[in-house]
BAFIBA-727332 format. One line per 5 residues: number of its first residue (from 0); their letters; for each residue z negated, x, y of N, C-alpha, C. Coordinates in steps of 0.1 Angstrom, whole numbers, plus 5000, padded with zeros to 4 digits. Layout:
<nodes>
NUM = a = Z,X,Y,Z,X,Y,Z,X,Y  ...
</nodes>
This chain:
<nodes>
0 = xxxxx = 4026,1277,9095,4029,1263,9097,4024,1254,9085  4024,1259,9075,4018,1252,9062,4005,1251,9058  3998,1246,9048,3981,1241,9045,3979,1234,9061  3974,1237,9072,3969,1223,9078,3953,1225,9080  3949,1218,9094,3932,1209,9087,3931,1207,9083
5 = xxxxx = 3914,1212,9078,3908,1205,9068,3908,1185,9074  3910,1179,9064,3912,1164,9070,3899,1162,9078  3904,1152,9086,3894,1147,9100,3890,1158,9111  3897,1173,9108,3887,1182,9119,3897,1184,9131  3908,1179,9133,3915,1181,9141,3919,1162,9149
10 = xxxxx = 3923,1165,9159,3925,1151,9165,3938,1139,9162  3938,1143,9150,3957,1135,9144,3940,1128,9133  3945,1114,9135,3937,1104,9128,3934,1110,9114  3922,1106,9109,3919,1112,9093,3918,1103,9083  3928,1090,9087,3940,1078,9081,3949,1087,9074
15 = xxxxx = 3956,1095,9084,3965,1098,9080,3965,1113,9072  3954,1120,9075,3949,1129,9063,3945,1121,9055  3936,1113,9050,3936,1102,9041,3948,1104,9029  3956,1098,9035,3972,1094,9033,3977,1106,9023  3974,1117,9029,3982,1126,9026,3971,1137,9018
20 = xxxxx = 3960,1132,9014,3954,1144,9006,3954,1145,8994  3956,1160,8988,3962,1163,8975,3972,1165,8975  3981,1165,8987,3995,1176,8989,3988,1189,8992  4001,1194,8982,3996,1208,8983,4004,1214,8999  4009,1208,9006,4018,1213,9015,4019,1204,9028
25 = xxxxx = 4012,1208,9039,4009,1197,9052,4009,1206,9065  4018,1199,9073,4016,1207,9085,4020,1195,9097  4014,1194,9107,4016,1187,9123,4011,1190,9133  4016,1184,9138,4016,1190,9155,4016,1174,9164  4009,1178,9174,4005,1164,9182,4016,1162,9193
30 = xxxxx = 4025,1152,9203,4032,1153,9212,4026,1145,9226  4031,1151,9238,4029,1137,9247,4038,1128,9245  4037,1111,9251,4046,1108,9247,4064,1108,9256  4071,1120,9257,4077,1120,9269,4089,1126,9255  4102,1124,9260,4113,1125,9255,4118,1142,9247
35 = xxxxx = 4108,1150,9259,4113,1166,9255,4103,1169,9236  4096,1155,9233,4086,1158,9224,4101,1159,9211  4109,1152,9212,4121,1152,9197,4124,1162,9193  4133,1169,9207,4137,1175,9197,4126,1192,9196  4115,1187,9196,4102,1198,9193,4099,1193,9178
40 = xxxxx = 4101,1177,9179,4101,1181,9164,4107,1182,9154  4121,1177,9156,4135,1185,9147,4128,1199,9144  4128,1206,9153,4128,1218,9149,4115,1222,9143  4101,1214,9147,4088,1219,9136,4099,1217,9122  4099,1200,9122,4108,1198,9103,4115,1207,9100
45 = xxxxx = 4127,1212,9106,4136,1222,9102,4126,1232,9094  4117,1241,9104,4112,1252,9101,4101,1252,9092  4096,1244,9092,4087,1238,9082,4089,1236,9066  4099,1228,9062,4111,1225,9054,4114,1243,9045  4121,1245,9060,4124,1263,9053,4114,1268,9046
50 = xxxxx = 4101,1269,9054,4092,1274,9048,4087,1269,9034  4087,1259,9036,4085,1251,9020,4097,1253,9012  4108,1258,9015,4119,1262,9010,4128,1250,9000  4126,1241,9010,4129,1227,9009,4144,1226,9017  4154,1234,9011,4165,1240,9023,4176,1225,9024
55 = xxxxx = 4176,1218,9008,4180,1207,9006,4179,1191,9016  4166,1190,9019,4164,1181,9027,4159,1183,9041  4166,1198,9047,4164,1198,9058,4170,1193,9070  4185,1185,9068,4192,1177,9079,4186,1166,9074  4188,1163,9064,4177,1144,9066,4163,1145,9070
60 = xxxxx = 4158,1151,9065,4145,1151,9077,4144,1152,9088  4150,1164,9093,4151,1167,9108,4155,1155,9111  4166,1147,9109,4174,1130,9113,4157,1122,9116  4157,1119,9102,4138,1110,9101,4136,1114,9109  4125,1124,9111,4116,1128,9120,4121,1122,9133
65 = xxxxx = 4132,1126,9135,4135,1119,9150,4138,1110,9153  4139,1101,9147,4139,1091,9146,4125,1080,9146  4117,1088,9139,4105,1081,9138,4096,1085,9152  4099,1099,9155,4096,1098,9168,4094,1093,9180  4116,1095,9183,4121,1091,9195,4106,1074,9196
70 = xxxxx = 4109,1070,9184,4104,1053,9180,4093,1051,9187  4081,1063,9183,4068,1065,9184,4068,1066,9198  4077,1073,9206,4075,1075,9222,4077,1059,9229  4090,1056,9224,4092,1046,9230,4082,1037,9228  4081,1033,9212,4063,1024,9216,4052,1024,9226
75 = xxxxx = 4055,1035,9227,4039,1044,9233,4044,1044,9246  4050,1046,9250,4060,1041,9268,4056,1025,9270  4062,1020,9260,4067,1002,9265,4049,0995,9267  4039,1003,9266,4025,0999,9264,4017,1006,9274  4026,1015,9284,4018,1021,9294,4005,1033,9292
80 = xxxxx = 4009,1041,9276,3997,1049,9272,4005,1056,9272  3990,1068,9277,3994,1082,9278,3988,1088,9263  3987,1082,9249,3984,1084,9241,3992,1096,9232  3988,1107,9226,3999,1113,9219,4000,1107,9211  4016,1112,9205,4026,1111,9191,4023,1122,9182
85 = xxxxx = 4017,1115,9171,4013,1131,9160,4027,1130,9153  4032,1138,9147,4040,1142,9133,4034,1145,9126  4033,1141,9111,4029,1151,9102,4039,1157,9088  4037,1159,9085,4048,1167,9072,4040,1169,9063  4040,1166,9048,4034,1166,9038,4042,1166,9021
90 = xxxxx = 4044,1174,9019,4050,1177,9001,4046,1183,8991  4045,1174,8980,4044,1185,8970,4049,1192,8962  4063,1195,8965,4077,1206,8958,4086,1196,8957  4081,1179,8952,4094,1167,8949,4095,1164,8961  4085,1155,8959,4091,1145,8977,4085,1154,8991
95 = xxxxx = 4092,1149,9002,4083,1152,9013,4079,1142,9022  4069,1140,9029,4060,1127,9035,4066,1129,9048  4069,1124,9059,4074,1121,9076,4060,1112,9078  4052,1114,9080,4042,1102,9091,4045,1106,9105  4046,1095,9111,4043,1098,9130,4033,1084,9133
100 = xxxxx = 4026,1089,9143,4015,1077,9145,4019,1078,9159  4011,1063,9166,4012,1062,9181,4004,1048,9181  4004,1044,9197,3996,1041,9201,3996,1022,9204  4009,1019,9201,4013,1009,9202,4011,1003,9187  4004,0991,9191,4000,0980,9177,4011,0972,9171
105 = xxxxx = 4024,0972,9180,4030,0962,9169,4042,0972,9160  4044,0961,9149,4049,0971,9139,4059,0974,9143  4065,0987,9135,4082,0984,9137,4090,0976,9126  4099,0973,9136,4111,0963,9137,4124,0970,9132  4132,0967,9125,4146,0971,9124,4153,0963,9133
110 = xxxxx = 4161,0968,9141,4170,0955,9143,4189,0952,9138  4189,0942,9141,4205,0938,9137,4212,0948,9138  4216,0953,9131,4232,0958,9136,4242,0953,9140  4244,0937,9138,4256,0929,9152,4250,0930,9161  4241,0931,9167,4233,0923,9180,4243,0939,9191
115 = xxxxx = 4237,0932,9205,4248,0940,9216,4236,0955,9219  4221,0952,9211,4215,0964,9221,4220,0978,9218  4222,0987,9225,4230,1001,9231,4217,1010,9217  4202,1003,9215,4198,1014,9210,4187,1008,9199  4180,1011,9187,4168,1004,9182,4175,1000,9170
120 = xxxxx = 4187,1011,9162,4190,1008,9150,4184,1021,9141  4174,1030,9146,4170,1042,9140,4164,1038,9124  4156,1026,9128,4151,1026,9115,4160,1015,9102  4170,1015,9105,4178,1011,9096,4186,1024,9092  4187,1035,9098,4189,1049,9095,4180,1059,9085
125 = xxxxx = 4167,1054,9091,4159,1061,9081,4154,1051,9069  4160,1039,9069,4157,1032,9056,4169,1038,9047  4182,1039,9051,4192,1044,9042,4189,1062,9044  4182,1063,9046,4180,1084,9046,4171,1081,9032  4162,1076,9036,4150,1078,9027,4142,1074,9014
130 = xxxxx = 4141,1076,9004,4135,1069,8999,4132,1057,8998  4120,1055,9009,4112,1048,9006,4105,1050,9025  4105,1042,9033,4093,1037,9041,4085,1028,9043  4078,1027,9053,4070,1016,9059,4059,1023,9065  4049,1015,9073,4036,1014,9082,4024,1011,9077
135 = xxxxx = 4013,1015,9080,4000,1010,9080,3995,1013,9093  3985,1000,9099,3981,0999,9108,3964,1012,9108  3962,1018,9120,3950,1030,9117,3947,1025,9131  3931,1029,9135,3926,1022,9145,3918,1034,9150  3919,1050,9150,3916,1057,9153,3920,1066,9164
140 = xxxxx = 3909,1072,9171,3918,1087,9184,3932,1078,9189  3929,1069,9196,3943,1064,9206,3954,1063,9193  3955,1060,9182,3966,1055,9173,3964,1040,9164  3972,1033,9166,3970,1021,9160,3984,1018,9149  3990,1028,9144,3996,1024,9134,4005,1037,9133
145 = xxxxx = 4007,1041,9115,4013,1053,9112,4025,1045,9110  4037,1051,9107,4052,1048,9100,4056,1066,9092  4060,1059,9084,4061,1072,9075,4074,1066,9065  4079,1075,9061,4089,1075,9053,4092,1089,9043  4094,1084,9029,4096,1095,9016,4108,1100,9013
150 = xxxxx = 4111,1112,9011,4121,1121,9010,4120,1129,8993  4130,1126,8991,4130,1134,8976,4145,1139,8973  4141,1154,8968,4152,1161,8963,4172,1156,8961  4163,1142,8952,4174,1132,8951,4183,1121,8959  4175,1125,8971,4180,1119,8986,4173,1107,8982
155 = xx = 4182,1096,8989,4177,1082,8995,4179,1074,8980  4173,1066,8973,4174,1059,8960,4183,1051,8961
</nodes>
């Protein structure tokens, strides 16, 4: 599950190898965008994590990840594409990297936490999990924008 393509030789954007080269530790897996893709990736993170023997930040990750996922599907739904959802995982012993890309161009949004909607407060979940997130827009293989968020030892700053 760990080392990875060499960057650009596989079909997960080479933005987001880009991003992530000179970790010594990278592994992803591509999804369609349909609901059964989450919790496939809870459990890549979980087992992945282990592997990296990262045993510390394996329920906040696993959280992220799905969170950035569920996110990635729903974009990639609300735009009528059959585009996949990549994950990627990326660390170098301190922090660990969450990217997920998709296919929908607009950014993500936090929203309110008064407001009445039932769902679309994940990423105010993974802003208090994590470090450190945010987006860049990538215009590659059916993805038009990564979201990623940083994880370290020390939890969320």
């Amino acid at each position: 599950m760990s080392g990875g393509p060499a960057p650009g030789s596989c079909c997960l954007p080479s933005s987001a190898d880009t991003a992530i080269s000179g970790w010594p530790l990278i592994s992803g897996l591509e999804f369609g965008p349909q609901a059964g893709a989450v919790p496939c990736a809870r459990l890549h993170t979980r087992l992945v994590l282990r592997e990296w023997q990262q045993i510390s930040l394996i329920d906040t990750a696993e959280l992220v990840a799905s969170e950035l996922v569920t996110n990635a599907i729903t974009a990639t739904r609300a735009i009528g594409s059959v585009c996949p959802v990549w994950l990627r995982l990326a660390s170098d012993g301190s922090r660990t990297l969450i990217l997920v890309g998709d296919a929908n161009p607009d950014p993500p949004r936090p929203i309110d936490p008064a407001g009445d909607t039932e769902g679309g407060r994940g990423l105010l979940l993974v802003e208090a999990l994590s470090n450190s997130w945010g987006w860049y827009a990538t215009h590659e293989h059916g993805t038009t924008k990564t979201v990623w968020a940083e994880l370290g030892e020390s939890g969320a700053a």
